[in-house]
N, C-alpha and C positions, 0 to 999 in steps of 0.2 A: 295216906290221903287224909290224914286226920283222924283218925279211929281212935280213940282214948288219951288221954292227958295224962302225958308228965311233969311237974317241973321242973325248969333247966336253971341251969346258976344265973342268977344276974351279972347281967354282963355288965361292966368296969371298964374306962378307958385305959388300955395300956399304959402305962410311964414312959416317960422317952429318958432313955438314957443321957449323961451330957458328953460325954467323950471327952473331958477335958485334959488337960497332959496330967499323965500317968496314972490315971483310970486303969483297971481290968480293960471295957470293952476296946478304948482307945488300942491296947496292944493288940487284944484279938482281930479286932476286924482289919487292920494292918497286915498282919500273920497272913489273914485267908486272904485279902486282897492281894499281895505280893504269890501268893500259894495260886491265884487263879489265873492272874497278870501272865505268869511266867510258864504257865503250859498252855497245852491246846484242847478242845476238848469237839470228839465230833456227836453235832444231834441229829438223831431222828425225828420222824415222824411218829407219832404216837398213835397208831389206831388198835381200838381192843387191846388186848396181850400182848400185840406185836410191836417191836419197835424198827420200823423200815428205813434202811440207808437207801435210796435212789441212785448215786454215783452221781447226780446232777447237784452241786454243791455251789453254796457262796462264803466268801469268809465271813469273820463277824471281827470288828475292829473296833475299838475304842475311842471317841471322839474326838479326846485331846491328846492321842496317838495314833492318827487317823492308817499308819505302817505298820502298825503293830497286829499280828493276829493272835487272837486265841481261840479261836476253832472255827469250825465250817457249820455249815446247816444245811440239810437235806432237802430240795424243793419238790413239789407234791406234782403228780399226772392227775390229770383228769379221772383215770380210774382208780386215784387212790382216794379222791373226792367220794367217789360214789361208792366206796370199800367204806371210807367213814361214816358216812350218809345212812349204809346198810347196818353197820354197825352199834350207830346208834338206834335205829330202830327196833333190832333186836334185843338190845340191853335196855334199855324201856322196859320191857317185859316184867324184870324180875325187880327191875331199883325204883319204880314208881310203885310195887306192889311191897316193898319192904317198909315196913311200919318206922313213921317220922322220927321217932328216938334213933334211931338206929343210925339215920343221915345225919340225923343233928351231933352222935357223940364221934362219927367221923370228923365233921368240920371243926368240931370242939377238938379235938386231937391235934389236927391241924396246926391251930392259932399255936397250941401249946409248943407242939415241935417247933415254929416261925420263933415264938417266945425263949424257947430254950437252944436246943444244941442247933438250929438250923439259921438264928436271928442273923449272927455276922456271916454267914454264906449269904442269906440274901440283900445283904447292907450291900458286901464286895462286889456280887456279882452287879449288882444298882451302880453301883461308883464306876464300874466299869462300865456297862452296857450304855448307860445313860450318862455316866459323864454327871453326876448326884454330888456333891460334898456328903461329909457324913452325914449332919444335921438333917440335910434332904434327904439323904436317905435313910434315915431313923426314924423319921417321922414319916416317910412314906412305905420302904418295905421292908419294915420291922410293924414299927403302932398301927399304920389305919389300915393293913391287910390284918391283921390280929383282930384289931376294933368292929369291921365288916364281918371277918366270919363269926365272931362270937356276938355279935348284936343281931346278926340274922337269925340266929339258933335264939336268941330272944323273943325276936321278934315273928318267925314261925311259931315259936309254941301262943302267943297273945293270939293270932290269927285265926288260929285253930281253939282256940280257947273260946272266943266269942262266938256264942251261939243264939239262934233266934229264940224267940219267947214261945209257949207250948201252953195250949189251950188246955181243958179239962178232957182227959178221957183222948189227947194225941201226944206223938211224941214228935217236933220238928229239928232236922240237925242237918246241918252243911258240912259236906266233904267236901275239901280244897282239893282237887283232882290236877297232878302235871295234864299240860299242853298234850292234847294229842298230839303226836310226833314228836319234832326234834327242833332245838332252839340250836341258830348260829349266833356265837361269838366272836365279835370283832372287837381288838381290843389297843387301844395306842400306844406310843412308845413312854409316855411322859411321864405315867404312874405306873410301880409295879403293883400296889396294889389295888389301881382298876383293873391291869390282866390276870389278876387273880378272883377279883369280885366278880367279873362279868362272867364267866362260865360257873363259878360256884354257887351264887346267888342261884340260877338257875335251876342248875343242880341239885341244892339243896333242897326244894322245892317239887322232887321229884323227877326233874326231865334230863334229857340226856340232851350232849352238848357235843357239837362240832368248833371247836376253839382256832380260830385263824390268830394268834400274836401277831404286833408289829413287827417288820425285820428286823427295826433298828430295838428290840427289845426282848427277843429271841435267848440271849445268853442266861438273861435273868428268869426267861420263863420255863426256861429249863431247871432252874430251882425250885420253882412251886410243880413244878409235874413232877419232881423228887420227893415233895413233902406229900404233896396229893396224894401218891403212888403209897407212902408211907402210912399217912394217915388211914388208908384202907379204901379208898374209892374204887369202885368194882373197876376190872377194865370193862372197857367201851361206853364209861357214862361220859367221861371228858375225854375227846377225840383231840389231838393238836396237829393240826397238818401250817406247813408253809409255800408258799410261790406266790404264781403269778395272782395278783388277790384279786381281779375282773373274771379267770379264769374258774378261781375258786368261788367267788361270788354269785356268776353265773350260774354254777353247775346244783350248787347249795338251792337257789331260789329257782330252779326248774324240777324241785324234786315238791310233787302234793303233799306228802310229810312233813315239810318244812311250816312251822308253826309257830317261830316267832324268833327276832334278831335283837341282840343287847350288845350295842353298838356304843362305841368310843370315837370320836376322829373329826374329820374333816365335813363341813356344811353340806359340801360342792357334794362330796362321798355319799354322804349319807339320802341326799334329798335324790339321786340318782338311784340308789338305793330302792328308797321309798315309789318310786316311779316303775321301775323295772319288778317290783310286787304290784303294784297295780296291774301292771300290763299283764300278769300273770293269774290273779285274782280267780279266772274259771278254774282253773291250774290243782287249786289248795283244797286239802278235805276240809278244811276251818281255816276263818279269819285271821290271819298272823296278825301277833303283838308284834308291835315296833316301838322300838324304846329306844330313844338315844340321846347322848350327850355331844354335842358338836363345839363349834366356836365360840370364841367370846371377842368383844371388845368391850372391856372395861374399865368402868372409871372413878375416878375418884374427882369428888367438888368440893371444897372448901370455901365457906361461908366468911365472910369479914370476921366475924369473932372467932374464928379459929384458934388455934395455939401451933404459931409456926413450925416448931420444933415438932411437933407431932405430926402434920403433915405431912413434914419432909421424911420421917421417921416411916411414915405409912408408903411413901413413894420411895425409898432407895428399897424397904422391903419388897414391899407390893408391885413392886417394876421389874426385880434384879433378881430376888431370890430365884434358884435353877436357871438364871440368864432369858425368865420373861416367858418361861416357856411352858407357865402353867395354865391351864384354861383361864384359870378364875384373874391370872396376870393385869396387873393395872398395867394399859396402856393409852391413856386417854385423861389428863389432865386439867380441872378447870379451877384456875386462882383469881380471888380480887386482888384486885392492884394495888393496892393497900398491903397487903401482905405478901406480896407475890415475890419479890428483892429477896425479902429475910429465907421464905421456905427455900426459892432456888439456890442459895446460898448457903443451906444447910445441906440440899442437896450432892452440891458441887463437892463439899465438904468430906460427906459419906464417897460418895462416887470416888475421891482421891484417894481416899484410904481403904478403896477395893485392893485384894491382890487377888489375881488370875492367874489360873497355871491349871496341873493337873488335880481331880480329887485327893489322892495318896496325901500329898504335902495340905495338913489341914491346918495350913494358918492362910489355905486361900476361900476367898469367897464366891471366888467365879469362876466358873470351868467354863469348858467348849461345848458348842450347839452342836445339835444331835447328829446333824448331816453335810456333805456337802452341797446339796439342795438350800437347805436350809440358811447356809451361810450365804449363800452366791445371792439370795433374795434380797435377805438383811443388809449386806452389802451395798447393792444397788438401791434401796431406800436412801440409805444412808447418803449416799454418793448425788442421790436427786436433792437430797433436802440440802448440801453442801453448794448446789448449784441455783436455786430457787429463792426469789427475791422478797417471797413469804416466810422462810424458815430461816433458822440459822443452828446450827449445833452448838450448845449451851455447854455441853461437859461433853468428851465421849469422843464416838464417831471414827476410831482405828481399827484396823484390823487384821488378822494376820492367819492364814490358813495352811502354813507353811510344816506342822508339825499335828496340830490337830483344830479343830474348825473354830478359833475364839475372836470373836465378838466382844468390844469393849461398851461396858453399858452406856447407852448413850442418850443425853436426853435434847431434845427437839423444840425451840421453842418456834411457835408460830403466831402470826398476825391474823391468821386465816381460820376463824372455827370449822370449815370445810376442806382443809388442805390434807390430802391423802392421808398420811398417817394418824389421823384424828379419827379416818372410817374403816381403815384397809387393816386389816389382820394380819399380824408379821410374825408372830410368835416368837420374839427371842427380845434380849435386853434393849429395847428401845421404846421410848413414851417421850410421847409429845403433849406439850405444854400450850395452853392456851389461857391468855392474862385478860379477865373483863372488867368491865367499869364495876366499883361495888354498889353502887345502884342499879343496877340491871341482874340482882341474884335470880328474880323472879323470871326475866326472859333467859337468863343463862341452863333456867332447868331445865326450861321448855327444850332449851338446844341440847343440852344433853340426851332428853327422852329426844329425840327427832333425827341423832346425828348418826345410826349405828342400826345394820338391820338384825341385831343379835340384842339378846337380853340373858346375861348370864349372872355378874356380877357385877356389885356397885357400892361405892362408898359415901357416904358425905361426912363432911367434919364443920364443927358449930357446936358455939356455947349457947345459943340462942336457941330456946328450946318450941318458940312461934316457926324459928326459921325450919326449925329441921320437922318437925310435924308436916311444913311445908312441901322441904324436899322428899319427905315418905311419901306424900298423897303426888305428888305430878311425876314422883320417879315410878311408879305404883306398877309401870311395866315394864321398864325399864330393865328389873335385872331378881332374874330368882332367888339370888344370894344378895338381899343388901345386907351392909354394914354401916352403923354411926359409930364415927369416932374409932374407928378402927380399920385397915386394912382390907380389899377384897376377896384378900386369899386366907386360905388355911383352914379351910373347913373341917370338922373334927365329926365322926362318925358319933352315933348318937345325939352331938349337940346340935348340929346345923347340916341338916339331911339338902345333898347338894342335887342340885340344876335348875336348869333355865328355860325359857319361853322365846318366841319369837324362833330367830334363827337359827338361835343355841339351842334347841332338845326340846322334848314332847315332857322335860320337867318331870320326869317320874320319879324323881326322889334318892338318888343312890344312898345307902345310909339310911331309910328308913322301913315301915310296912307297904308303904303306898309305892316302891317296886317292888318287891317283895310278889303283891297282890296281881303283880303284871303276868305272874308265873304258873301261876293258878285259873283252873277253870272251874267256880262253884256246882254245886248239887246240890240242889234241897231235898232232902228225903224226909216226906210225911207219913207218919205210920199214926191209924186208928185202929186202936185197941178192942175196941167192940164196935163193928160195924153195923153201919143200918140196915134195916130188912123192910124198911117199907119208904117207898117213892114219895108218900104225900105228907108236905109240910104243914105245921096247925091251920095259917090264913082260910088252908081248905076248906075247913069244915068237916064233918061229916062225910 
């Protein structure tokens, strides 16, 4: 709970490897990919010590091999909900009472094993589950799962470090004390390591964790409950159960134990969430934390003085990298017309010299979208803007689901700054474009902040440094994450501590103290050293 101070290492951003032809990592992670690809593997459920096969099973298939299986996953009953639920509460017991070094040189362990003999297990198992190229996956679950657990082991001991000031003759000092009860985790398919930071962050902090993984993301979270397991994490602090997730959700928020949820996903998900704790509110022994990261629309705006070349550089990245399917994903485009020709032209340019296929073969750039859901949507955008006498498909716009779910990036140009895809959340390779007068930068901000009922991330690009002062102050709510002169995405743990406002998330910071603090319930504890023995203060007199 914070009892005495140690120092921990300064944490350091991992290096990303490059994997370039004929590198070491390049053959390893190869190795293990074809080594994972080509067997099956069955998971359980994870509660305490136990690991439970239910016989109630689904496959788990790779995106851009949507026939292919390589193993099954065990789905959870209601009583194995409430087996986890109990579980955690009694492990609480002894890992909220184990003094903070202890947690911190577990998750330090962790990063190390991700860093060393475990890095291309979880690159492979990423490439597969999620259909990652290497790059995405080196930078997602190799570095910012490393980067999260070792800056929160940081960042706990600063926490715990800062203490109040102490008068003459008392001694005043805050213990950071876990949640009473049990914190759920809900965690999405897009980053492996936000299903790994959302129950550990938690964790780490003292509290024990009920872990629901996305399905489509299951394969690879069965690598971090390897390293987890390894690192030394007691059983029953991180519970992983999988099914029906209204089933699991329910069951999770009708327990008074339940003390707060560190949620990834969907708006719609989340705010229904947030409602059905309300309803439950007499329900609770203490207020649940709610912390979440939800949608994004976001966008990038380029100023007349822009440098065409860099914008369009910002949008085939910031559109396309993972096929569009990262929160912080540009998809929402504003050009003056003055420069608008050149960037879509460089765009068009990048777009043509995609190649798409599977991750394995790493001369492609675009793999397949996570699901068949996912596609059939994307699709049928696509398919209206092809029909629709405000849009037209600029680059892009094919597609093919015949072997695994791929989506050609596509961009959208429109006449309409109100035309669906300008406001609607798609999550995959698709951004639309909208061309404004370059005299109207000032009413086009305004449309930007006004167009979108999410504020996640955001770009603008300008050599004009009146203008872009400009676009900070009216984009000012616009987007939790802005960027000048640079892309929406790629948020780097220590440097740009991510989320957003409005629609997108309650902005608690992933990546820095200020979640961290979400985990925590203070105590002040005052001790006077020689107490008073008499009631009456001087003003009395006599």
């Amino acid at each position: 709970m914070g009892k005495g101070f140690f120092h921990v290492p300064t944490a350091v951003n991992e290096p990303v490897k490059s994997y370039a032809p004929g590198t070491p990592e390049r053959e390893q992670v190869l190795k293990q990919y074809k080594e994972y690809f080509n067997s099956t593997v069955d998971i359980p459920l994870y509660i305490g010590s136990e690991e439970i096969s239910t016989g109630n099973t689904k496959p788990l298939s790779p995106p851009h091999d949507h026939q292919h299986i390589v193993g099954h996953y065990h789905l959870a009953e209601k009583s194995h909900i409430e087996k986890a639920i109990a579980t955690a509460i009694e492990a609480r017991k002894k890992w909220a009472a184990l003094p903070w070094e202890n947690r911190a040189a577990i998750f330090l362990k962790a990063a190390d094993l991700i860093a060393g003999p475990y890095r291309q297990k979880m690159n492979a198992a990423t490439m597969i589950a999620q259909s990652k190229n290497i790059f995405q996956a080196e930078i997602d679950s190799a570095c910012e799962i490393i980067d999260f657990l070792r800056f929160n082991v940081q960042y706990m001991s600063e926490i715990y470090h800062e203490q109040p000031a102490s008068s003459e003759g008392v001694w005043n000092r805050v213990e950071h004390r876990p949640l009473e009860g049990f914190v759920y985790a809900i965690t999405p398919f897009n980053f492996t390591a936000i299903a790994g930071n959302l129950p550990a962050s938690a964790a780490l902090m003292g509290n024990t964790v009920v872990w629901k993984p996305s399905d489509s993301q299951i394969f690879s979270a069965k690598v971090i409950v390897d390293i987890f397991k390894e690192a030394g994490v007691p059983d029953g602090v991180i519970n992983v159960v999988y099914g029906d997730p209204e089933m699991i959700t329910d069951t999770v928020l009708a327990s008074p134990d339940f003390a707060g949820i560190h949620f990834t996903g969907s708006t719609k998900v989340f705010k229904d969430i947030w409602a059905k704790i309300g309803n439950n509110i007499h329900t609770y022994k203490t207020y649940p934390r709610i912390v979440g990261e939800t949608g994004g629309k976001d966008f990038i705006i380029a100023h007349p003085s822009s440098n065409p070349k860099q914008v369009a550089t910002a949008i085939s990245r910031g559109a396309f990298e993972f096929q569009g399917q990262k929160c912080s994903a540009a998809s929402r485009v504003y050009l003056p017309k003055s420069i608008a020709d050149e960037v879509l032209s460089y765009v068009k340019e990048d777009v043509s010299s995609f190649k798409m296929g599977s991750p394995e073969d790493m001369s492609n750039f675009i793999t397949a979208v996570i699901h068949e859901g996912s596609f059939n949507k994307l699709a049928s955008y696509i398919d209206q803007a092809k029909k629709d006498a405000d849009a037209e498909i600029f680059v892009g716009g094919g597609y093919d689901k015949s072997k695994g779910y791929f989506i050609e990036p596509t961009v959208i140009v429109t006449t309409n700054p109100q035309y669906t895809t300008m406001y609607t959340e798609l999550f995959g390779p698709v951004v639309t474009v909208y061309v404004y007068e370059d005299e109207k930068w000032t009413e086009t901000l305004e449309l930007v902040d006004g167009t979108s009922e999410y504020a996640l991330t955001g770009a603008v690009f300008s050599a004009d440094r009146y203008a872009l002062e400009e676009a900070i102050r009216t984009l000012e709510n616009a987007a939790g994450n802005f960027y000048v002169n640079d892309k929406p995405t790629g948020a780097v743990v220590g440097q740009q501590p991510f989320g957003g406002a409005r629609g997108s998330g309650t902005n608690d910071k992933a990546g820095s103290k200020l979640n961290l603090l979400r985990w925590v319930s203070p105590r002040l504890i005052k001790e006077t050293f020689v107490s008073p023995t008499d009631y009456r203060y001087p003003f009395l007199g006599e």
